[in-house]
C-alpha positions in Angstrom: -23.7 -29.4 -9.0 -22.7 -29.7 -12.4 -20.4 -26.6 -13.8 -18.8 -25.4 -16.9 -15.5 -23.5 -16.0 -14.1 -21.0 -18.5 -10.7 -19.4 -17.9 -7.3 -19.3 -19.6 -5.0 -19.4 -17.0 -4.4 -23.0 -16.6 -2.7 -22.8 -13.1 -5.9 -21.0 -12.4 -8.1 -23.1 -14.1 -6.8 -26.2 -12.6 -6.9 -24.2 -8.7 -10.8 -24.2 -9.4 -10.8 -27.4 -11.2 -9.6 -28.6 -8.0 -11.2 -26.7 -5.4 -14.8 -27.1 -7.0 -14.1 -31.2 -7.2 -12.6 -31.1 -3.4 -16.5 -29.8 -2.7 -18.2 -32.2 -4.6 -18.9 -30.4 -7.5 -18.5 -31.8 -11.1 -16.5 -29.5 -13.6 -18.2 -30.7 -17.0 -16.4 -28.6 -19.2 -13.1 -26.8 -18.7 -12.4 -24.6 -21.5 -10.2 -21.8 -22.1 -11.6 -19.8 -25.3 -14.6 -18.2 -26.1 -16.0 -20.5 -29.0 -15.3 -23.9 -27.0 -17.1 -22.4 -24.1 -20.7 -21.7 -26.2 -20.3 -25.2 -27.5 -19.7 -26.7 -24.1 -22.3 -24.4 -22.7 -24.7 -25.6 -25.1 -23.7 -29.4 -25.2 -23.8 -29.8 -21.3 -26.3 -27.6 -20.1 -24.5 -26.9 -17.1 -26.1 -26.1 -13.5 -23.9 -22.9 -13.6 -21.2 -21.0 -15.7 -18.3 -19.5 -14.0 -16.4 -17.7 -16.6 -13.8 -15.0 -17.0 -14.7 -12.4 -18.8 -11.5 -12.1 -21.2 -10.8 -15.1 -22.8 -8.5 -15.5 -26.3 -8.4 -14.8 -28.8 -8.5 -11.0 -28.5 -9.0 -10.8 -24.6 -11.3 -8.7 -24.7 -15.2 -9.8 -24.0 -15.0 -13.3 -25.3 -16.7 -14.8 -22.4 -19.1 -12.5 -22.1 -19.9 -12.7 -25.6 -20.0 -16.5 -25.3 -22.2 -17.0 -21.9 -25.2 -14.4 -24.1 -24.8 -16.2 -27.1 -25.8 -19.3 -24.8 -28.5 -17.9 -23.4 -30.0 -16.6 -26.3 -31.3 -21.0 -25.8 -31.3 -21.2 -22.4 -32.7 -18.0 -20.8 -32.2 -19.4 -17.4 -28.7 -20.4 -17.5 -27.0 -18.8 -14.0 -23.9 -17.3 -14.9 -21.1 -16.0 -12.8 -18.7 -13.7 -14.5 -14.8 -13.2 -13.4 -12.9 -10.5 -14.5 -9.5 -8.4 -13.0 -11.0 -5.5 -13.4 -14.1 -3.6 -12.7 -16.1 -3.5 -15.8 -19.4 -1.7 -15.7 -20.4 -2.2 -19.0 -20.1 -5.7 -18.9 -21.6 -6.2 -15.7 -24.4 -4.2 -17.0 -24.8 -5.9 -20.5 -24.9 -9.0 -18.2 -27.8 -8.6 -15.4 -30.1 -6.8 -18.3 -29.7 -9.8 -20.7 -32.7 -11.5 -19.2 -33.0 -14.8 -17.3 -32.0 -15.2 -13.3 -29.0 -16.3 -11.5 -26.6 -13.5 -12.4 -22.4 -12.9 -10.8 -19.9 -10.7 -11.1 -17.2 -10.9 -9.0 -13.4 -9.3 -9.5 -10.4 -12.3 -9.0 -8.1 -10.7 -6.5 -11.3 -9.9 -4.1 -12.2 -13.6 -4.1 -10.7 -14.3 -0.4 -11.3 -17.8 0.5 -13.3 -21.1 -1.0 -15.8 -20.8 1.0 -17.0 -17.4 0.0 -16.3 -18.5 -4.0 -18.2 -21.3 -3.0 -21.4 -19.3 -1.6 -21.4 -16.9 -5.1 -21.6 -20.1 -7.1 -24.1 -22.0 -4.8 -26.4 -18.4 -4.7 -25.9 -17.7 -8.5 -27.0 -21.4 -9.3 -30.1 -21.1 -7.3 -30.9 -17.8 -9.4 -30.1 -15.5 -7.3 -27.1 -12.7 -7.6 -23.3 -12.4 -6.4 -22.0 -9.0 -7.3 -18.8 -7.6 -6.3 -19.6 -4.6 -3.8 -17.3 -2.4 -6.1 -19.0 -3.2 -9.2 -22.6 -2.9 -8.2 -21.2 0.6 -6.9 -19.8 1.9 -9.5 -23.2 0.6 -11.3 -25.1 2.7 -9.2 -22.9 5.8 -9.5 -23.2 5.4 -12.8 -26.6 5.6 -13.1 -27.5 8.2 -11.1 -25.1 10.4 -12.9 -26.0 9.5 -16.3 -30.3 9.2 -15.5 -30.5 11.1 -12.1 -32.8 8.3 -10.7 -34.5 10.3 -7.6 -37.2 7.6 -6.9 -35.1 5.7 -4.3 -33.8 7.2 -1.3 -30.5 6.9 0.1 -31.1 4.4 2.6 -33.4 2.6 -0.2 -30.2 2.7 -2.5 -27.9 1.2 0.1 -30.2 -1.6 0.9 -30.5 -2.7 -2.9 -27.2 -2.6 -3.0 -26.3 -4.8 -0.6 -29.3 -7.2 -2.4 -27.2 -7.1 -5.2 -24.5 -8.6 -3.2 -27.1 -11.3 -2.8 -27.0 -10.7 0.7 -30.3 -12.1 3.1 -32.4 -9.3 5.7 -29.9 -10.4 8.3 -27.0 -10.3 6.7 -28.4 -6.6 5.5 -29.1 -6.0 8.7 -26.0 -6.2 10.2 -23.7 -4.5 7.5 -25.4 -1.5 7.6 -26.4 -1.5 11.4 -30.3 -1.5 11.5 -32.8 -3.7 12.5 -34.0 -6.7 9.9 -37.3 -4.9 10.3 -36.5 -1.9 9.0 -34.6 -3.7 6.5 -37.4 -5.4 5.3 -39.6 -2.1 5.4 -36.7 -0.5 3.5 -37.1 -3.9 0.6 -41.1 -3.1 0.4 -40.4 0.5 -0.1 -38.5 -0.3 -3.0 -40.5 -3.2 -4.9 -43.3 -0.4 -4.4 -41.4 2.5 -5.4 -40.4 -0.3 -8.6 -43.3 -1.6 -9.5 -42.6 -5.1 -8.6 -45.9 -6.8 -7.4 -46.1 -10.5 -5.8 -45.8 -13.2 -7.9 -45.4 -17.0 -7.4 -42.4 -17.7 -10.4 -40.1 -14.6 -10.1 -37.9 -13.7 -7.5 -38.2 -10.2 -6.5 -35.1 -9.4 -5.0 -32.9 -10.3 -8.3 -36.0 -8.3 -10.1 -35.4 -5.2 -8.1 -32.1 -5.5 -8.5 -32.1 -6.0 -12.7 -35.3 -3.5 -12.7 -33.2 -0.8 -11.4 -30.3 -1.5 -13.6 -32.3 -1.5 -16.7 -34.2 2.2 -16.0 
């Protein structure tokens, strides 16, 4: 897999340089400012983008800024966004941009390689990775600010966890029901969403992005 790595730490920077090489992976840009990053991003055409969310000069929402500026050419670019703090608003901003393959996931919650690993490989293959803290402070959000009744509780729970990227099993078992229900509980809420079959789109990051963007 071929990645561009954004991140101004360098001890940091050089961990995942590392860690992504140690698992074959090929870091093809390594950057640590927003404007090098949109030029790499652009120039290599990356697989996937993991990037930190505050990058100099103002440390603020350079790489942010930088990863939508570079999909504003390629829609499709899968992006996975690191940050020390939960940011809604970014997160937000993010998964309504357009385009598949979405992440968000905070730095000190990042336990192992191998999970780090697993958001990159499920982000790549356009699907989502969001921090369970994020994606519920998301939902919070938006029920307090819209007062979104269409899902039910249960419903609500189960997208969350598809945020997450999580498969029917692994839904399954976190919130102790069967993967029948679970997948009852996924129709309910492509129905309740509007999201009909298609060959081209996957519905799960759809019902995730369709929610968002109410």
């Amino acid at each position: 897999m071929r990645i561009a790595l954004a991140e101004d730490h360098f001890l940091l920077r050089d961990g995942l340089i590392r860690l992504l090489g140690a698992y074959g992976h090929e870091v093809v840009a390594a950057v640590d400012n927003g404007t090098e990053l949109l030029d790499a991003l652009i120039r290599e055409q990356p697989d996937v983008a993991v990037v930190d969310v505050r990058l100099p000069p103002t440390f603020t929402d350079e790489g942010l800024r930088a990863v939508l500026a570079a999909r504003e050419q390629m829609p499709d670019l899968p992006v996975l966004l690191l940050s020390q703090y939960v940011e809604p608003l970014y997160a937000r901003e993010l998964l309504t941009s357009g385009g598949r393959g979405v992440g968000y996931m905070l730095k000190d919650r990042v336990t192992n390689g191998a999970q780090f690993l697993d958001s990159i490989r499920r982000v790549a293959e356009g699907g989502t990775a969001m921090d369970p803290e994020v994606i519920s402070k998301l939902l919070v959000r938006k029920e307090r600010d819209e007062a979104v009744g269409s899902l039910s509780e249960r419903e609500r729970e189960v997208l969350e966890w598809l945020a997450q990227g999580r498969s029917n099993a692994g839904i399954a078992q976190g919130l102790f029901i069967s993967e029948k229900a679970v997948a009852k509980h996924i129709s309910n809420i492509f129905t309740k969403l509007g999201l009909l079959p298609t060959d081209g789109d996957n519905r799960r990051v759809l019902a995730v992005l369709t929610y968002l963007d109410q």
